[in-house]
DSSP file (Angstrom, degrees, kcal/mol; ACC not computed):
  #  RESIDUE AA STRUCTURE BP1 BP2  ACC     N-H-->O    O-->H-N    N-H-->O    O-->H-N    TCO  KAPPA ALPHA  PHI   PSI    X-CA   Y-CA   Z-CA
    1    1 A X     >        0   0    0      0, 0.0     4,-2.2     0, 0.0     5,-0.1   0.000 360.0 360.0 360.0 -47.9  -50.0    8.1  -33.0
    2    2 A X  H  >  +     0   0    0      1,-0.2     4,-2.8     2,-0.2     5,-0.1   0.806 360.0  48.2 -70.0 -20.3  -48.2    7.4  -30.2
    3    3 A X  H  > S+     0   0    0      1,-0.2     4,-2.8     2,-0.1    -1,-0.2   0.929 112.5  54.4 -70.1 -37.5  -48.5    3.6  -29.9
    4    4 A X  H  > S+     0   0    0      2,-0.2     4,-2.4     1,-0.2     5,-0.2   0.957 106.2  46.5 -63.1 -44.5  -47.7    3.6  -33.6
    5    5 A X  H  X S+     0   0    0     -4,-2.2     4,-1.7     1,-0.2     5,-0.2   0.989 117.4  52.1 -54.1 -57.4  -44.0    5.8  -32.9
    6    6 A X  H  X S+     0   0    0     -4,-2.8     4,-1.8     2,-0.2    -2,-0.2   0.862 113.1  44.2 -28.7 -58.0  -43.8    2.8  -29.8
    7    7 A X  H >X S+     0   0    0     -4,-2.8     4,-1.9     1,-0.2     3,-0.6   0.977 112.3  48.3 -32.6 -89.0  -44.4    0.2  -32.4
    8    8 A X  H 3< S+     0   0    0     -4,-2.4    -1,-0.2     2,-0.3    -2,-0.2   0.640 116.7  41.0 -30.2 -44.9  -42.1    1.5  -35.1
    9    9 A X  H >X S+     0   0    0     -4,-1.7     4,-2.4     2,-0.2     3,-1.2   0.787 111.2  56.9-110.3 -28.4  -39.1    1.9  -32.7
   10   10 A X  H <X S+     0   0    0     -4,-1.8     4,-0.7    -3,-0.6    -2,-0.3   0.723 110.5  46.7 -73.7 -32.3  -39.8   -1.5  -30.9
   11   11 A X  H 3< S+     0   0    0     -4,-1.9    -1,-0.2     2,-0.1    -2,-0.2   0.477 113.2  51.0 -88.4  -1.4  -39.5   -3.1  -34.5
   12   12 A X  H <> S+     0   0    0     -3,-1.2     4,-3.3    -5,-0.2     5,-0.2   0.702 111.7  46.1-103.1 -39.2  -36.1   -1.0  -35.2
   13   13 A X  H  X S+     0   0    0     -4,-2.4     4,-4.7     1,-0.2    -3,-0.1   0.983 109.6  54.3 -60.3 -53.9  -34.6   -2.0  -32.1
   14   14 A X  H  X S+     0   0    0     -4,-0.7     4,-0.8    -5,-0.4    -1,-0.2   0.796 110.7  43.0 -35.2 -40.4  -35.5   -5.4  -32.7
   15   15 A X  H  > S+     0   0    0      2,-0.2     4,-2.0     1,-0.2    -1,-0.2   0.814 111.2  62.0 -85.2 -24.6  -33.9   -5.7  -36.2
   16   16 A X  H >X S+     0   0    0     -4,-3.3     4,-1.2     1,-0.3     3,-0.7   0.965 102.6  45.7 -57.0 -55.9  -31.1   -3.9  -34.7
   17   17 A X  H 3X S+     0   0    0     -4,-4.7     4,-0.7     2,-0.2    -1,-0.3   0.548 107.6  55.1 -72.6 -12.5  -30.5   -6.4  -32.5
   18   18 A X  H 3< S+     0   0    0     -4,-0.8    -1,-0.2     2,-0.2    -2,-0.2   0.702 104.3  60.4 -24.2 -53.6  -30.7   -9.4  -34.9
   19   19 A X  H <X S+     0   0    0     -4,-2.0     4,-0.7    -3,-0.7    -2,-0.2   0.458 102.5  45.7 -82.6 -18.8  -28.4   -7.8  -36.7
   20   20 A X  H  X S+     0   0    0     -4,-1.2     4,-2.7     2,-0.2    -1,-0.2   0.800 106.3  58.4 -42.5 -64.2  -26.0   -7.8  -34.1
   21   21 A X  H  X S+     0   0    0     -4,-0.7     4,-0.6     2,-0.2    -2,-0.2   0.549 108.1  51.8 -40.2 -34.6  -26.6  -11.4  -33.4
   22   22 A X  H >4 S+     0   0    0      2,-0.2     3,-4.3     1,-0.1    -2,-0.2   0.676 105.7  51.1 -68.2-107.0  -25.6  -11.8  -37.2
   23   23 A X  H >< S+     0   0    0     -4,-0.7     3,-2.1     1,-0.4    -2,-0.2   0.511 102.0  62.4  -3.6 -63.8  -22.4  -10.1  -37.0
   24   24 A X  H 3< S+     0   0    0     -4,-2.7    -1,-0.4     1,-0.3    -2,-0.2   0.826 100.8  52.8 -51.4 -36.3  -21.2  -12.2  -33.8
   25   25 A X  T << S+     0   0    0     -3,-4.3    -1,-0.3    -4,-0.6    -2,-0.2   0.222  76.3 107.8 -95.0  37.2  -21.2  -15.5  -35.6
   26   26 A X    <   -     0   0    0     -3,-2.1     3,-0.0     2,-0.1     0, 0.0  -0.509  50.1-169.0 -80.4 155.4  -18.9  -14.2  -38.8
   27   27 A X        +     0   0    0     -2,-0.1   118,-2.6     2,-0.0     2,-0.3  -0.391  53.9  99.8-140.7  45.8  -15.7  -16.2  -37.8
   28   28 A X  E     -A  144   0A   0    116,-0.2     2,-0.3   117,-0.2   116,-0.2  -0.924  54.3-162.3-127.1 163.3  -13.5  -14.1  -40.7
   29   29 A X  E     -A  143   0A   0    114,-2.9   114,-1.4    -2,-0.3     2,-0.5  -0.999  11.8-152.7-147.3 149.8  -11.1  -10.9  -39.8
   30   30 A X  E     -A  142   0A   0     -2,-0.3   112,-0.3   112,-0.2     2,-0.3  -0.975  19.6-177.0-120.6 141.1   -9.8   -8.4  -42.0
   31   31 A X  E     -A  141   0A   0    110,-2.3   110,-1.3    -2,-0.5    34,-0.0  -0.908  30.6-109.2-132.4 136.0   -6.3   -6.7  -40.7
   32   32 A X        -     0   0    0     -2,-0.3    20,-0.1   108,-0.2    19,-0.1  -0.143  23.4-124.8 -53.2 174.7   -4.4   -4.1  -42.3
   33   33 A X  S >  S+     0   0    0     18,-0.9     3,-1.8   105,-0.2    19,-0.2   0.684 102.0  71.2 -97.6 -58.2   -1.3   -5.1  -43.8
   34   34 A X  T 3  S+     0   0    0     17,-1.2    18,-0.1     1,-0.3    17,-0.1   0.663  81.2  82.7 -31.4 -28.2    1.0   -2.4  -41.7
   35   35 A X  T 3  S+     0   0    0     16,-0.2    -1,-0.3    30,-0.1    31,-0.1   0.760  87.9  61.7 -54.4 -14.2    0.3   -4.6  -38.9
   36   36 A X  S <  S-     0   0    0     -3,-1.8     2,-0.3    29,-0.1    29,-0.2  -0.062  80.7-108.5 -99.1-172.5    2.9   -6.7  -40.0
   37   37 A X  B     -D   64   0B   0     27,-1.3    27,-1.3    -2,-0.0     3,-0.1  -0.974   3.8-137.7-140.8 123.1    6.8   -6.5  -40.6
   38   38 A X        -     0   0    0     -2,-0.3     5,-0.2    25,-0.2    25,-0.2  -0.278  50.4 -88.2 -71.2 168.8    9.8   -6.4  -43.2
   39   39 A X        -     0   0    0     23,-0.4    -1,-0.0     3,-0.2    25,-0.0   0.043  43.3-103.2 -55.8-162.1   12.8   -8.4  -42.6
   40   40 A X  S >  S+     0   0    0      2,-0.2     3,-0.8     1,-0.1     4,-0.3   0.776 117.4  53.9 -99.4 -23.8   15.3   -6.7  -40.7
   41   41 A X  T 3  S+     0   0    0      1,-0.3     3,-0.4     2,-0.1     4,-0.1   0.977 118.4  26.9 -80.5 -33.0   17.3   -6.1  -43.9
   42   42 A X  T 3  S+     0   0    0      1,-0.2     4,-0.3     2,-0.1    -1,-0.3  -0.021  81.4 106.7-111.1  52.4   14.9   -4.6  -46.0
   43   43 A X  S <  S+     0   0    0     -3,-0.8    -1,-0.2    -5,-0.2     3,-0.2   0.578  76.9  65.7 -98.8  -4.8   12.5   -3.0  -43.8
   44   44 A X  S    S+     0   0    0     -3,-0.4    -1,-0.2    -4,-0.3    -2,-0.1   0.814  92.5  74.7 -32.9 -48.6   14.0    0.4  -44.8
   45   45 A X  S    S+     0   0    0     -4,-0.1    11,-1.0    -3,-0.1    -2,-0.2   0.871  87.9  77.2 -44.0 -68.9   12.3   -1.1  -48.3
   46   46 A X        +     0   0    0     -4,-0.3     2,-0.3     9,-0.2     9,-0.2  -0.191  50.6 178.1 -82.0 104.6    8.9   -0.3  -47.0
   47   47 A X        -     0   0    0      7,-0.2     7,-2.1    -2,-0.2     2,-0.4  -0.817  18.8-151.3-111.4 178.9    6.8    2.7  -46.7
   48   48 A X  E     +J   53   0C   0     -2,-0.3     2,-0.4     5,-0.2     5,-0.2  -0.997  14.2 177.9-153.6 123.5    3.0    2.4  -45.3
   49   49 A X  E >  S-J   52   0C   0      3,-2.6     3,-5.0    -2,-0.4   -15,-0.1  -0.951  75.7 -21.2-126.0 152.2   -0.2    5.0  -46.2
   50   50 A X  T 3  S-     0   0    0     -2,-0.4     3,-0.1     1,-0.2    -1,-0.0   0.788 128.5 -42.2  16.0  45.6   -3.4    4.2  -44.7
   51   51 A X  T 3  S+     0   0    0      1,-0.3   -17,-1.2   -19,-0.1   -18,-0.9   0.237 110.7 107.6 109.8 -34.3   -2.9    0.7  -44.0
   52   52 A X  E <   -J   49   0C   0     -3,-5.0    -3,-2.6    87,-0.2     2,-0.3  -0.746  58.7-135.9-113.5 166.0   -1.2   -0.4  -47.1
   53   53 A X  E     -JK  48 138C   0     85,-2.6    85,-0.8    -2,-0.2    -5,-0.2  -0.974  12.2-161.9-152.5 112.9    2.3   -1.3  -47.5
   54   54 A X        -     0   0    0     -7,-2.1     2,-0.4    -2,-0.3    -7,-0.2   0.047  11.6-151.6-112.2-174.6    4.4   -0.2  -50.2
   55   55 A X        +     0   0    0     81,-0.3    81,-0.6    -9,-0.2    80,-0.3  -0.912  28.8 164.9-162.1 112.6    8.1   -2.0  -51.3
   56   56 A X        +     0   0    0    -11,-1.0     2,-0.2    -2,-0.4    78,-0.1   0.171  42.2 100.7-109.9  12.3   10.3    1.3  -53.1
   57   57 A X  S    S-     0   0    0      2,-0.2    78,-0.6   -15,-0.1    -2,-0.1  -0.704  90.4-111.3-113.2 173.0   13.4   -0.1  -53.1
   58   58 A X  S    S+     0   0    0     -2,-0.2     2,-0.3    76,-0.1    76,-0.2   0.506  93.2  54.5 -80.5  -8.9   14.8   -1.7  -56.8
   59   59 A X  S    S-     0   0    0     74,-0.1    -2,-0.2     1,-0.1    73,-0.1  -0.969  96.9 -76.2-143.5 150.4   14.6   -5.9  -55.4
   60   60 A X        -     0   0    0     -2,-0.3     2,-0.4     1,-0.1    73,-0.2   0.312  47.3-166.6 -29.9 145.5   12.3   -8.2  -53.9
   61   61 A X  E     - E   0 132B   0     71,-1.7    71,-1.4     2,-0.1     2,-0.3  -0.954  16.8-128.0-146.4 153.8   11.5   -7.8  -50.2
   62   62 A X  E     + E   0 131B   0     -2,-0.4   -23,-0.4    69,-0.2     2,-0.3  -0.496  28.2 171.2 -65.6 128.0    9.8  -10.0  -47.4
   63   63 A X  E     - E   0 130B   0     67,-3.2    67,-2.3    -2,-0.3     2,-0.4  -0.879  14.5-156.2-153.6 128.4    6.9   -8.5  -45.3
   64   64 A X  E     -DE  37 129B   0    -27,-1.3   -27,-1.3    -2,-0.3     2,-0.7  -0.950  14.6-159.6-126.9 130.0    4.6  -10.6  -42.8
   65   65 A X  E     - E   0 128B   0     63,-1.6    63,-0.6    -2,-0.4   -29,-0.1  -0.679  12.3-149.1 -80.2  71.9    1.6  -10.3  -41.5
   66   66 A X  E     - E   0 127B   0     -2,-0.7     2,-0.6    61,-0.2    61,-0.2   0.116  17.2-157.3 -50.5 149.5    0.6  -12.4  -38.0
   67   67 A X  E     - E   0 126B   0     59,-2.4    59,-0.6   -36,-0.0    -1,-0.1  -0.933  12.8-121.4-124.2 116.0   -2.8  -13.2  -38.1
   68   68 A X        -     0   0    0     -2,-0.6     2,-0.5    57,-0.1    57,-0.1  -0.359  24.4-157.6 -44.2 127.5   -4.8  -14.0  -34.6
   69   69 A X        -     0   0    0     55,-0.2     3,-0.1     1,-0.1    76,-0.1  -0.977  15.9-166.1-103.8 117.6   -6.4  -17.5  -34.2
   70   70 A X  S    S-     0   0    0     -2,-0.5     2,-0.4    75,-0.3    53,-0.2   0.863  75.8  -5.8 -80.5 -29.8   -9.1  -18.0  -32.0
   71   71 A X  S    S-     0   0    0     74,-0.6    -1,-0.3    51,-0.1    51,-0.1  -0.970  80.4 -87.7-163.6 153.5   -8.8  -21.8  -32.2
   72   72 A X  S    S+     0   0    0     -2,-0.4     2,-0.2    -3,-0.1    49,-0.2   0.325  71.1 112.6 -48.7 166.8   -6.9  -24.7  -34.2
   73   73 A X  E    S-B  120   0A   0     47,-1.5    47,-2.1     2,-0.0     2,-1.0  -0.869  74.2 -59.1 149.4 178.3   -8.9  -25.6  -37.6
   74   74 A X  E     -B  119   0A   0     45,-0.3     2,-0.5    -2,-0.2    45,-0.2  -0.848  60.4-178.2 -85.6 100.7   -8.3  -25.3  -41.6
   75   75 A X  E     -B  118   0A   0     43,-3.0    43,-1.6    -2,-1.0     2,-0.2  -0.728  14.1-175.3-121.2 147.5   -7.9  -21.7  -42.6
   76   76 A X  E     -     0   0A   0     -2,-0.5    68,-2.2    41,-0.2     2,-0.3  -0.637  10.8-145.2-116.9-179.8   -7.4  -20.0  -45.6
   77   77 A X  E     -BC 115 143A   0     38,-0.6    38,-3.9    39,-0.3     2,-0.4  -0.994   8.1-165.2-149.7 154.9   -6.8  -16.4  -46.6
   78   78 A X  E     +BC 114 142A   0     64,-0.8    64,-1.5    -2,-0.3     2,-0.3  -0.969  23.9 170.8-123.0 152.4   -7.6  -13.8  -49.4
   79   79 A X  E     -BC 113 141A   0     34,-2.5    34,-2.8    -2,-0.4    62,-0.2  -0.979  18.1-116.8-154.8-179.8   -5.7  -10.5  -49.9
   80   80 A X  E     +B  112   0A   0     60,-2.8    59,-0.4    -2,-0.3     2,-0.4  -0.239  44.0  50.1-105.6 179.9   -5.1   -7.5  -51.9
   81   81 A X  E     -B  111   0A   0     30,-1.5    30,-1.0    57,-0.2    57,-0.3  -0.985  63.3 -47.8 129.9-105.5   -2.8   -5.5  -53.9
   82   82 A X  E    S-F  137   0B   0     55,-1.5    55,-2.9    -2,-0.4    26,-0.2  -0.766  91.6  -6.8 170.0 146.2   -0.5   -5.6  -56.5
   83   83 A X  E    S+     0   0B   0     24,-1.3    50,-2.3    26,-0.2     2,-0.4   0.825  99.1 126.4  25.6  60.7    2.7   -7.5  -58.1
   84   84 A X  E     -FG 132 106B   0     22,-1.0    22,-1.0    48,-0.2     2,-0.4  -0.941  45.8-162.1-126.5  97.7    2.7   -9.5  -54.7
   85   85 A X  E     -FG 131 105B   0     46,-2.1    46,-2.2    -2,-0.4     2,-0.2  -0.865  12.0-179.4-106.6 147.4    2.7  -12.9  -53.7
   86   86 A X  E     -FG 130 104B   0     18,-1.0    18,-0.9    -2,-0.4    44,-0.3  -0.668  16.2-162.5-116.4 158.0    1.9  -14.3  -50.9
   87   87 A X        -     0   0    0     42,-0.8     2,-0.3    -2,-0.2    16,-0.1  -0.573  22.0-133.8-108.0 173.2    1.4  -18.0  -48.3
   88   88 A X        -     0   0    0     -2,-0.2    13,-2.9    40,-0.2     2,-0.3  -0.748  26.8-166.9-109.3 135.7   -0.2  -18.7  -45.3
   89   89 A X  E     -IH 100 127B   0     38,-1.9    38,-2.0    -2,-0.3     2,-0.4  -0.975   4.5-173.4-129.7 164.7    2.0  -20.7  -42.8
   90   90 A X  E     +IH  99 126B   0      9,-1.6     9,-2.5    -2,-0.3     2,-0.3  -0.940  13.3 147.9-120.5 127.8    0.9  -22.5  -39.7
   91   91 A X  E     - H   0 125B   0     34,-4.0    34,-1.2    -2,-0.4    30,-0.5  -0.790  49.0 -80.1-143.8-155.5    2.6  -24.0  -37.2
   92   92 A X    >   -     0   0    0      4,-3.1     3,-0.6    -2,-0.3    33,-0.3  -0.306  58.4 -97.9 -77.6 173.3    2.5  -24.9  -33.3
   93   93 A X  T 3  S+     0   0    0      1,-0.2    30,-0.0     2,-0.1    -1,-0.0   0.269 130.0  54.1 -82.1  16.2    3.7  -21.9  -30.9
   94   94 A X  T 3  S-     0   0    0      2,-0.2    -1,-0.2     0, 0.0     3,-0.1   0.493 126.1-106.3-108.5 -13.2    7.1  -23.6  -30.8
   95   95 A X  S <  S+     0   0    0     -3,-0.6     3,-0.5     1,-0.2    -2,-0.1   0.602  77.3 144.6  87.3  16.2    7.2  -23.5  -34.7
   96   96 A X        +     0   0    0      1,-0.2    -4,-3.1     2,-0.0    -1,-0.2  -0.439  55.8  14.0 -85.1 149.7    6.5  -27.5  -34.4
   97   97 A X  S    S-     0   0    0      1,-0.2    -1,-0.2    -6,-0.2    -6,-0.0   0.261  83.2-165.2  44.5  30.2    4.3  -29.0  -37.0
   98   98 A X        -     0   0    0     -3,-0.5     2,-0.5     1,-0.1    -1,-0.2   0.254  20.7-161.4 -57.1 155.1    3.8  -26.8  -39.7
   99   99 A X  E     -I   90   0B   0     -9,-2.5    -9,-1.6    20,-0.2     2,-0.3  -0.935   4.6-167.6-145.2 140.7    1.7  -26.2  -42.6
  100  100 A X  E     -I   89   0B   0     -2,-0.5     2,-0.2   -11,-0.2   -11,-0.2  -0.831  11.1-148.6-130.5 138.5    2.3  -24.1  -45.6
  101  101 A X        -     0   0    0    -13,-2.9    17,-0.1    -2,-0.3     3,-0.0  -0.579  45.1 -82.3-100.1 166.3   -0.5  -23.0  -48.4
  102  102 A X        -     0   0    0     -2,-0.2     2,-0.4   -15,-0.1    14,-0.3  -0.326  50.1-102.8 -56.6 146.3    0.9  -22.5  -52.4
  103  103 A X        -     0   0    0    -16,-0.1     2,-0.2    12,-0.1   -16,-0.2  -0.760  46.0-162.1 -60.0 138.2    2.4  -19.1  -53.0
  104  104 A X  E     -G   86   0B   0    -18,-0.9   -18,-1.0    -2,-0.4     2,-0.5  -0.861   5.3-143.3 -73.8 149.4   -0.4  -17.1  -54.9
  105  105 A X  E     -G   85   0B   0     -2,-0.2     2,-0.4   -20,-0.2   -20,-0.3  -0.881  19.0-154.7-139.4 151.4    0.3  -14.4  -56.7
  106  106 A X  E     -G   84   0B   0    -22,-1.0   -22,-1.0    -2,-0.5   -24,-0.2  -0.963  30.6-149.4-107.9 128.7   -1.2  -10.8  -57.7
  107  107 A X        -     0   0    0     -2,-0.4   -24,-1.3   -24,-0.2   -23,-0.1   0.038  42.6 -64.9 -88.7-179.4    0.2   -9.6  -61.0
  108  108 A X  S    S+     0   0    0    -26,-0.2     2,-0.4   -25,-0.1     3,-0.0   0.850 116.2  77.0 -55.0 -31.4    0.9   -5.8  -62.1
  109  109 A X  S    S-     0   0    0      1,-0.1   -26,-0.2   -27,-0.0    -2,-0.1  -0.512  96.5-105.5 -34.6 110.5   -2.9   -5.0  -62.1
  110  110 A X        +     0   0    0     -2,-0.4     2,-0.3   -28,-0.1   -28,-0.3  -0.327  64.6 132.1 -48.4 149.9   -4.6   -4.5  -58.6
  111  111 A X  E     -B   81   0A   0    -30,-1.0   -30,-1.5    -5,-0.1     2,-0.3  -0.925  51.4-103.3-176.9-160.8   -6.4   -7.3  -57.9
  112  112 A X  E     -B   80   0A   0     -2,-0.3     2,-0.3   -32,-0.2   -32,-0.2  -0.936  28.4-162.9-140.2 162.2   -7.1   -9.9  -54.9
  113  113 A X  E     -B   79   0A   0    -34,-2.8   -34,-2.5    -2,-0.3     2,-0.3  -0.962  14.1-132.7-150.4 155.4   -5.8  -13.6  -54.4
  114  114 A X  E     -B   78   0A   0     -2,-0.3     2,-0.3   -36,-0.2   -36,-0.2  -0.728  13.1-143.0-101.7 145.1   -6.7  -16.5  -52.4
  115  115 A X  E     -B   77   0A   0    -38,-3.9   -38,-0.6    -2,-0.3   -12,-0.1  -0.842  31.4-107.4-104.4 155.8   -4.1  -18.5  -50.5
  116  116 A X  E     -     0   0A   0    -14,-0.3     2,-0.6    -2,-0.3   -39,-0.3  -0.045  56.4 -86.5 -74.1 166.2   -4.7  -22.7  -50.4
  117  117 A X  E     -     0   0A   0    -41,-0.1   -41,-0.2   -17,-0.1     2,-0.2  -0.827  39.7-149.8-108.8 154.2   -5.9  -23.6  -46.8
  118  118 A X  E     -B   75   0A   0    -43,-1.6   -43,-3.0    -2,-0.6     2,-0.4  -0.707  18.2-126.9 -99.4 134.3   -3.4  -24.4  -43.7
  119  119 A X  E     -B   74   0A   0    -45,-0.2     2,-0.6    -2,-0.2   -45,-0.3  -0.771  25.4-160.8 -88.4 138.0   -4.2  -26.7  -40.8
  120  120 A X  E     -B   73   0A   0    -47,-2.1   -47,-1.5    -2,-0.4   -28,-0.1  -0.936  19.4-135.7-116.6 116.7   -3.4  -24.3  -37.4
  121  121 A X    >   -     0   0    0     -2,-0.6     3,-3.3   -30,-0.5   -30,-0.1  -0.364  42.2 -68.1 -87.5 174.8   -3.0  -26.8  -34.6
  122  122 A X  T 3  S+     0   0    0      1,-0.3     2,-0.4   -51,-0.1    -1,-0.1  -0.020 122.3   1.6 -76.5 156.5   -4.8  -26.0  -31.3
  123  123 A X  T 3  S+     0   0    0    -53,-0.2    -1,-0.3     1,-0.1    -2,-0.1   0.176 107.3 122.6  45.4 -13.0   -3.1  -22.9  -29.8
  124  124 A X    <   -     0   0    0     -3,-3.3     2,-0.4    -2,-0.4   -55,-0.2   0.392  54.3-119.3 -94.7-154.5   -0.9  -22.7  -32.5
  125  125 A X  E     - H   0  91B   0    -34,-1.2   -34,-4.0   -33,-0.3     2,-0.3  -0.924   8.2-148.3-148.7 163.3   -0.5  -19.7  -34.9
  126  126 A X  E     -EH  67  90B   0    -59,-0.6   -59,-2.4    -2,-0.4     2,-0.3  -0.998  10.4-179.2-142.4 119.6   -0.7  -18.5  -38.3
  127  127 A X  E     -EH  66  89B   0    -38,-2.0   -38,-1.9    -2,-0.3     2,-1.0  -0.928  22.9-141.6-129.4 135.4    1.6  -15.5  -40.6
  128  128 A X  E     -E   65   0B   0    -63,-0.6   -63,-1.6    -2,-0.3     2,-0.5  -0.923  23.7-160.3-109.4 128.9    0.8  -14.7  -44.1
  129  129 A X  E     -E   64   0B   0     -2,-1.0   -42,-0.8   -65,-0.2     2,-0.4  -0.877  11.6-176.3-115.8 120.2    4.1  -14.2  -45.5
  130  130 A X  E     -EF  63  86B   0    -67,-2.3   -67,-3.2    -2,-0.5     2,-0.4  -0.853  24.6-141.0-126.4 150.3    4.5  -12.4  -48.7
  131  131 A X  E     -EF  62  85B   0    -46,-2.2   -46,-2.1    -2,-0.4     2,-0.3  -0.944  21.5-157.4-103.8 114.5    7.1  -11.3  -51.4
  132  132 A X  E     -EF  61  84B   0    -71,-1.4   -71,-1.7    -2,-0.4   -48,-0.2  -0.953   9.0-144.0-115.4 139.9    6.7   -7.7  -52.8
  133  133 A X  E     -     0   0B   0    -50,-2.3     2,-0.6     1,-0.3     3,-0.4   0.691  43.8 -65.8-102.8-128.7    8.1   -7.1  -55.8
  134  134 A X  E    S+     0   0B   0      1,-0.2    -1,-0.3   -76,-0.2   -78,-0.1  -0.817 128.8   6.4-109.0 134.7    9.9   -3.4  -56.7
  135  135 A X  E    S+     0   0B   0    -78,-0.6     2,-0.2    -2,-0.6    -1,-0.2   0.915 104.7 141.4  37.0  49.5    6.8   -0.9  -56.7
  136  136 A X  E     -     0   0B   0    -81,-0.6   -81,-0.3    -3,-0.4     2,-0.3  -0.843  35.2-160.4-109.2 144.1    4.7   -3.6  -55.5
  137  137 A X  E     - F   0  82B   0    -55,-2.9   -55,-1.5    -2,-0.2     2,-0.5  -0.908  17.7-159.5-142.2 148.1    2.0   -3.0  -52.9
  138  138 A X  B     +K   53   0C   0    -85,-0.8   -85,-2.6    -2,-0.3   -57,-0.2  -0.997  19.2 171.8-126.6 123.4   -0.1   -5.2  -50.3
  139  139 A X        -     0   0    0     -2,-0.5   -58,-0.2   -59,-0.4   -87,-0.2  -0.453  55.5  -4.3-128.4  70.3   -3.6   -3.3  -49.1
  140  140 A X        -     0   0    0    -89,-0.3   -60,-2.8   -60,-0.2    -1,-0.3   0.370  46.3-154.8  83.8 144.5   -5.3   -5.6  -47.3
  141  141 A X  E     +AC  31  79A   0   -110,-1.3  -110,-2.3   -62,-0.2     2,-0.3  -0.876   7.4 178.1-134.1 152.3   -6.0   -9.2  -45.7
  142  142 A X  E     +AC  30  78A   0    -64,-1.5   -64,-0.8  -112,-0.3     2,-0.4  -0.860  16.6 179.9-154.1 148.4   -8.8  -10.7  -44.8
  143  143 A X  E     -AC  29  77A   0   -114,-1.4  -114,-2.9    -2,-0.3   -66,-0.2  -0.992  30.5 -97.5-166.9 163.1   -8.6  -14.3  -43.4
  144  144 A X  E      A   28   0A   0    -68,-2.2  -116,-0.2    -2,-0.4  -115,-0.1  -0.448 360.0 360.0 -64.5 153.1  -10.8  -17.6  -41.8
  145  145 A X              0   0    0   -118,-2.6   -74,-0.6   -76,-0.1   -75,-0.3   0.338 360.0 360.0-138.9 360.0  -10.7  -17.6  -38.3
């Protein structure tokens, strides 16, 4: 009985640690949306519950999310919410060479959308910048890295 308990827990650990091993080569990240920022005129616009990030005032407003890059490459992004669209851009950390995906857009329905993919040049950096509409909402991003 007891070699068997040995066994059993030597095979749990085991899977455990596979499964670890998984998990470390995902090279996607998912970010709240609140990480991010209105312009300066309409950040008033904007309230934020659990992560998502909500646009009350009567006219379009701006809100962007920087996204970490571990290294230069072609990356694309999905996110969520509703009557929101959104880009990826990319540039250098001077703003030098940039590269801009199509607006996509999420209609009055909750839903998800993909942005087209952006080259991020080696160091450089990456912002998904989205327009939310009047009682329009962004609840999450998710992105290549």
């Amino acid at each position: 009985m007891k070699n068997t308990i040995k066994y059993v827990l030597t095979l749990a650990a085991a899977a455990g640690a596979l499964s670890l091993a998984a998990v470390s080569n995902v090279s996607a990240h998912g970010i709240a949306p609140s990480t991010g920022y209105g312009n300066m005129s309409g950040v008033s616009c904007f309230t934020v519950s659990a992560g998502t990030v909500s646009n009350i005032c009567s006219g379009y407003q701006n809100w962007e999310v920087p996204l970490m890059v571990d290294s230069g490459g072609t990356k694309g992004a999905t996110y969520g919410g509703r009557d929101v669209s959104c880009q990826l851009i990319a540039s250098s950390q001077t703003g030098g060479s940039p590269s801009y995906s199509n607006f996509t857009a999420i209609g009055s329905t909750t839903g998800t959308a993909s942005t087209s993919t952006v080259v991020v040049p080696t160091a450089g950096r990456m912002v998904l910048d989205c327009s939310v509409a009047p009682l329009g909402s962004l609840t999450n991003v998710n992105y290549s890295n």
